[in-house]
C-alpha angles and dihedrals in degrees: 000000000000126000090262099057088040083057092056106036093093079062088043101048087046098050087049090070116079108293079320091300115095115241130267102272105279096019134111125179084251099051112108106238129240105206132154140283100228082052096038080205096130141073123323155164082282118026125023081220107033091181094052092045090234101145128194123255082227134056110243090007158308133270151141126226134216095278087048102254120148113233078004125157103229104099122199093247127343141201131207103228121200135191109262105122095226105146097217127136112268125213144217139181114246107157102113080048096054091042095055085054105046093039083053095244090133134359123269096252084152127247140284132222117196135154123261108175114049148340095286126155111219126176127197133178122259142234079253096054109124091223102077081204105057085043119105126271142188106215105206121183117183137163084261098054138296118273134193119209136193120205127279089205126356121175137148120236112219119202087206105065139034082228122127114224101196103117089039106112085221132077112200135194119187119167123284087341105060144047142168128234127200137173125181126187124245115186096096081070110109114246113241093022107135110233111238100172134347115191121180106216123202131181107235114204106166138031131191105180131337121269138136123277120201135193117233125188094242106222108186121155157119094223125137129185119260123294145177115244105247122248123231133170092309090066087074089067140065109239086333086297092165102359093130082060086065111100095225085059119102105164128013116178118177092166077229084121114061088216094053081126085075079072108056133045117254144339097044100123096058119142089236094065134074142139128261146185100174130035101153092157085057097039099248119170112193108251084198124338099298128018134181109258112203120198124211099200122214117268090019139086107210123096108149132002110173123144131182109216109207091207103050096043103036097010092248152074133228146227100208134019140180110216124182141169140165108245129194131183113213118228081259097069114114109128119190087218148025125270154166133301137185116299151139125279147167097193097145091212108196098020124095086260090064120146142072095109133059094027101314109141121225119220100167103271101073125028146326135192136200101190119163122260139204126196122210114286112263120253134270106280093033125118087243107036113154088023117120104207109216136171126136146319115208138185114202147167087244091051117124094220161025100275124042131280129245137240119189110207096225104157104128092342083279095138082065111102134203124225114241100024150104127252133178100218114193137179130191107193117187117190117230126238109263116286092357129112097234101106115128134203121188134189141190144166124209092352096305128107115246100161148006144157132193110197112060120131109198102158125043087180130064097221089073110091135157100291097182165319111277114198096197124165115181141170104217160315073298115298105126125237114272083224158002098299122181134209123182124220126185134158097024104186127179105189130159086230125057112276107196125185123331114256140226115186094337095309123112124245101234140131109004123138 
């Protein structure tokens, strides 16, 4: 390892934790969810964490099988059902399984059970049964003892709904429409017993044909292997001290100045704005020294609405363009319903090539937008409770309707945010040449990519640029906020190069409350 990557191991080792919070007991960001059905926050058909937006490969869900095949047909251990409507407990071997999970060859996502064999319907009981002995169990013998173990989550996947099951008292295969999902937790297991058998045991209660069910290790998930956040031209300064000195800097705003407005376009004197260096009732930790605070008020939408117009303020406009700011968002956030976030745009408001934003469809020859986007925090309970996921909302000539379409950052679950930290939010956006689809938009958070896409078309004439940076903060569609929300900005930088995390001796700044 060289001194470089020694220097920034402390960052490394943070951004490795969940969004830097640990996870809920038992969970891991790659962990389907079991949620409820009052909440609809679980597994299903489409995401293996609906609330937190995190979606299979695969439709009704991922998995390997025993020869290590993903979506393969070899199950651990198979049996043959038939419909005899006999309500008795039915087992499968699941010892290689187990022992794959236990001996770390693979991580404990939980398992699947489909069908492989036909279109028959089989019901099980549940974890939520109210009869402990017609519940599921994991029957474990070791050398150290033999355990039985109920499951930590259980839920069926239907191909016919967007409905989660997790709370039903009833898991359910049928066919190519419906699976079963368990996870059991092992750590009661006692470290350096040897595994001699493993049988996952389910109370079968109705039958509708005969057909063979196998178990599949599910393997669902957004995680990457480690990785450095990458420098850019803000790795030549301490804390941005005389970035805006850097030629490949257009714009540097640290709210430090109270007339930092002078510097941007337009929206900076709203009610909703000030400057701040303390907000203990609301959790705030300084960024550095003084930071923009934006209010969503109660029964409104509008935060924050600052643009920085190229022409007006250096006479032109560019192609392609590097954009990054620290965000925080305050204890108080907890939006009802999704909403916008800083971005980059070229929407001519005003002008005859006016679009791309509120509705205003963009067809190639008027504007376009890529502002950024959050979803509602996920519920208690959840992985990612207290995580706002976040990406991008764009409005583009290829788009199917009236209102822009989203894109969720997912790489590595690095667009959910945590409450009450600190991120460094970046966005590369690259016009495409007129009437191709080459244009590119890139994100990352804390120096690290966590989304990007390389065919977008957003112009057919030669006259649309990037107009400007919008810093645009909004509660909705337009349902207003239930109630006063903040977000934190600080170190806003424009620049024509990438600009990556500020730096302090070398370290990143990345990832601290």
């Amino acid at each position: 390892m060289t001194m470089k990557e020694l220097l920034l191991l402390p960052c490394l080792l943070a951004g490795l934790a969940l969004s830097g919070a640990a996870a809920a007991a038992g969970d891991h960001p790659d962990d389907w969810v079991e949620g409820s059905q009052a909440a609809d926050d679980g597994a299903t058909r489409d995401f293996y964490n609906r609330a937190a937006s995190l979606p299979w490969a695969n439709f009704l869900g991922d998995w390997h099988d025993a020869a290590g095949t993903p979506q393969g047909d070899v199950p651990y251990d198979s049996v043959s059902m038939v419909d005899d409507d006999v309500a008795e407990y039915i087992q499968w071997d699941v010892t290689t399984l187990v022992e794959e999970w236990l001996n770390g060859v693979y991580p404990n996502r939980g398992l699947l059970l489909r069908n492989t064999s036909s279109g028959a319907t089989h019901r099980f009981y549940s974890r939520e049964h109210p009869t402990p002995s017609q519940r599921p169990e994991l029957v474990v013998n070791t050398s150290g003892g033999s355990f039985v173990l109920t499951p930590q989550a259980d839920t069926y996947l239907a191909s016919s709904t967007f409905q989660g099951f997790g709370d039903d008292d009833v898991l359910q295969t049928a066919g190519d429409s419906r699976v079963s999902l368990l996870r059991f937790d092992l750590a009661g297991i006692p470290d350096g017993a040897t595994l001699l058998s493993a049988g996952l045991r389910l109370f079968v209660f109705a039958e509708f044909g005969a057909g063979e069910l196998g178990v599949f290790r599910s393997s669902q998930g957004h995680s990457e292997p480690p990785s450095l956040p990458v420098a850019g031209i803000a790795g030549q300064y301490f804390l941005d001290q005389g970035l805006e000195n850097h030629p490949a800097v257009i714009q540097f705003t640290d709210f430090e100045d109270a007339t930092w407005g002078l510097d941007w376009s337009y929206g900076t004197t709203a009610s909703t704005l000030d400057r701040v260096t303390a907000d203990s009732a609301n959790l705030f930790q300084s960024f550095d020294q003084t930071a923009l605070r934006a209010r969503v008020p109660a029964g409104g939408n509008t935060a924050l609405n600052v643009g920085y117009r190229f022409e007006q303020e250096t006479g032109s406009e560019p192609e392609e363009i590097y954009f990054r700011y620290y965000l925080r968002f305050g204890d108080n956030w907890s939006p009802i319903a999704g909403g916008k976030l800083p971005g980059i745009a070229g929407r001519y408001p005003g002008t005859a090539l006016e679009g791309g934003w509120g509705g205003r469809r963009s067809t190639g020859s008027n504007g376009w937008s890529a502002r950024g986007l959050y979803r509602i925090n996920p519920p208690a309970g959840n992985t990612f409770e207290e995580h706002v996921p976040t990406g991008n909302y764009v409005y583009h000539a290829d788009m199917g309707g009236s209102f822009g379409d989203n894109h969720l950052w997912q790489n590595d679950h690095r667009g959910l945010l945590r409450k009450n930290r600190w991120y460094c939010v970046e966005m590369y956006l690259q016009l495409n040449t007129p009437g191709l689809n080459d244009g590119v938009l890139r994100g990352w958070i804390d120096g690290r990519l966590a989304w990007e896409k390389t065919d977008w078309r957003w112009r057919d004439i030669g006259s649309l640029n990037i107009q400007e940076i919008w810093l645009n903060v909004y509660h909705g569609g337009t349902t207003a906020s239930a109630q006063d929300m903040h977000v934190y900005l600080d170190h806003v930088v424009i620049a024509s190069q990438y600009i990556g995390p500020a730096v302090t001796d070398g370290i990143f700044v990345d990832g601290f409350e």
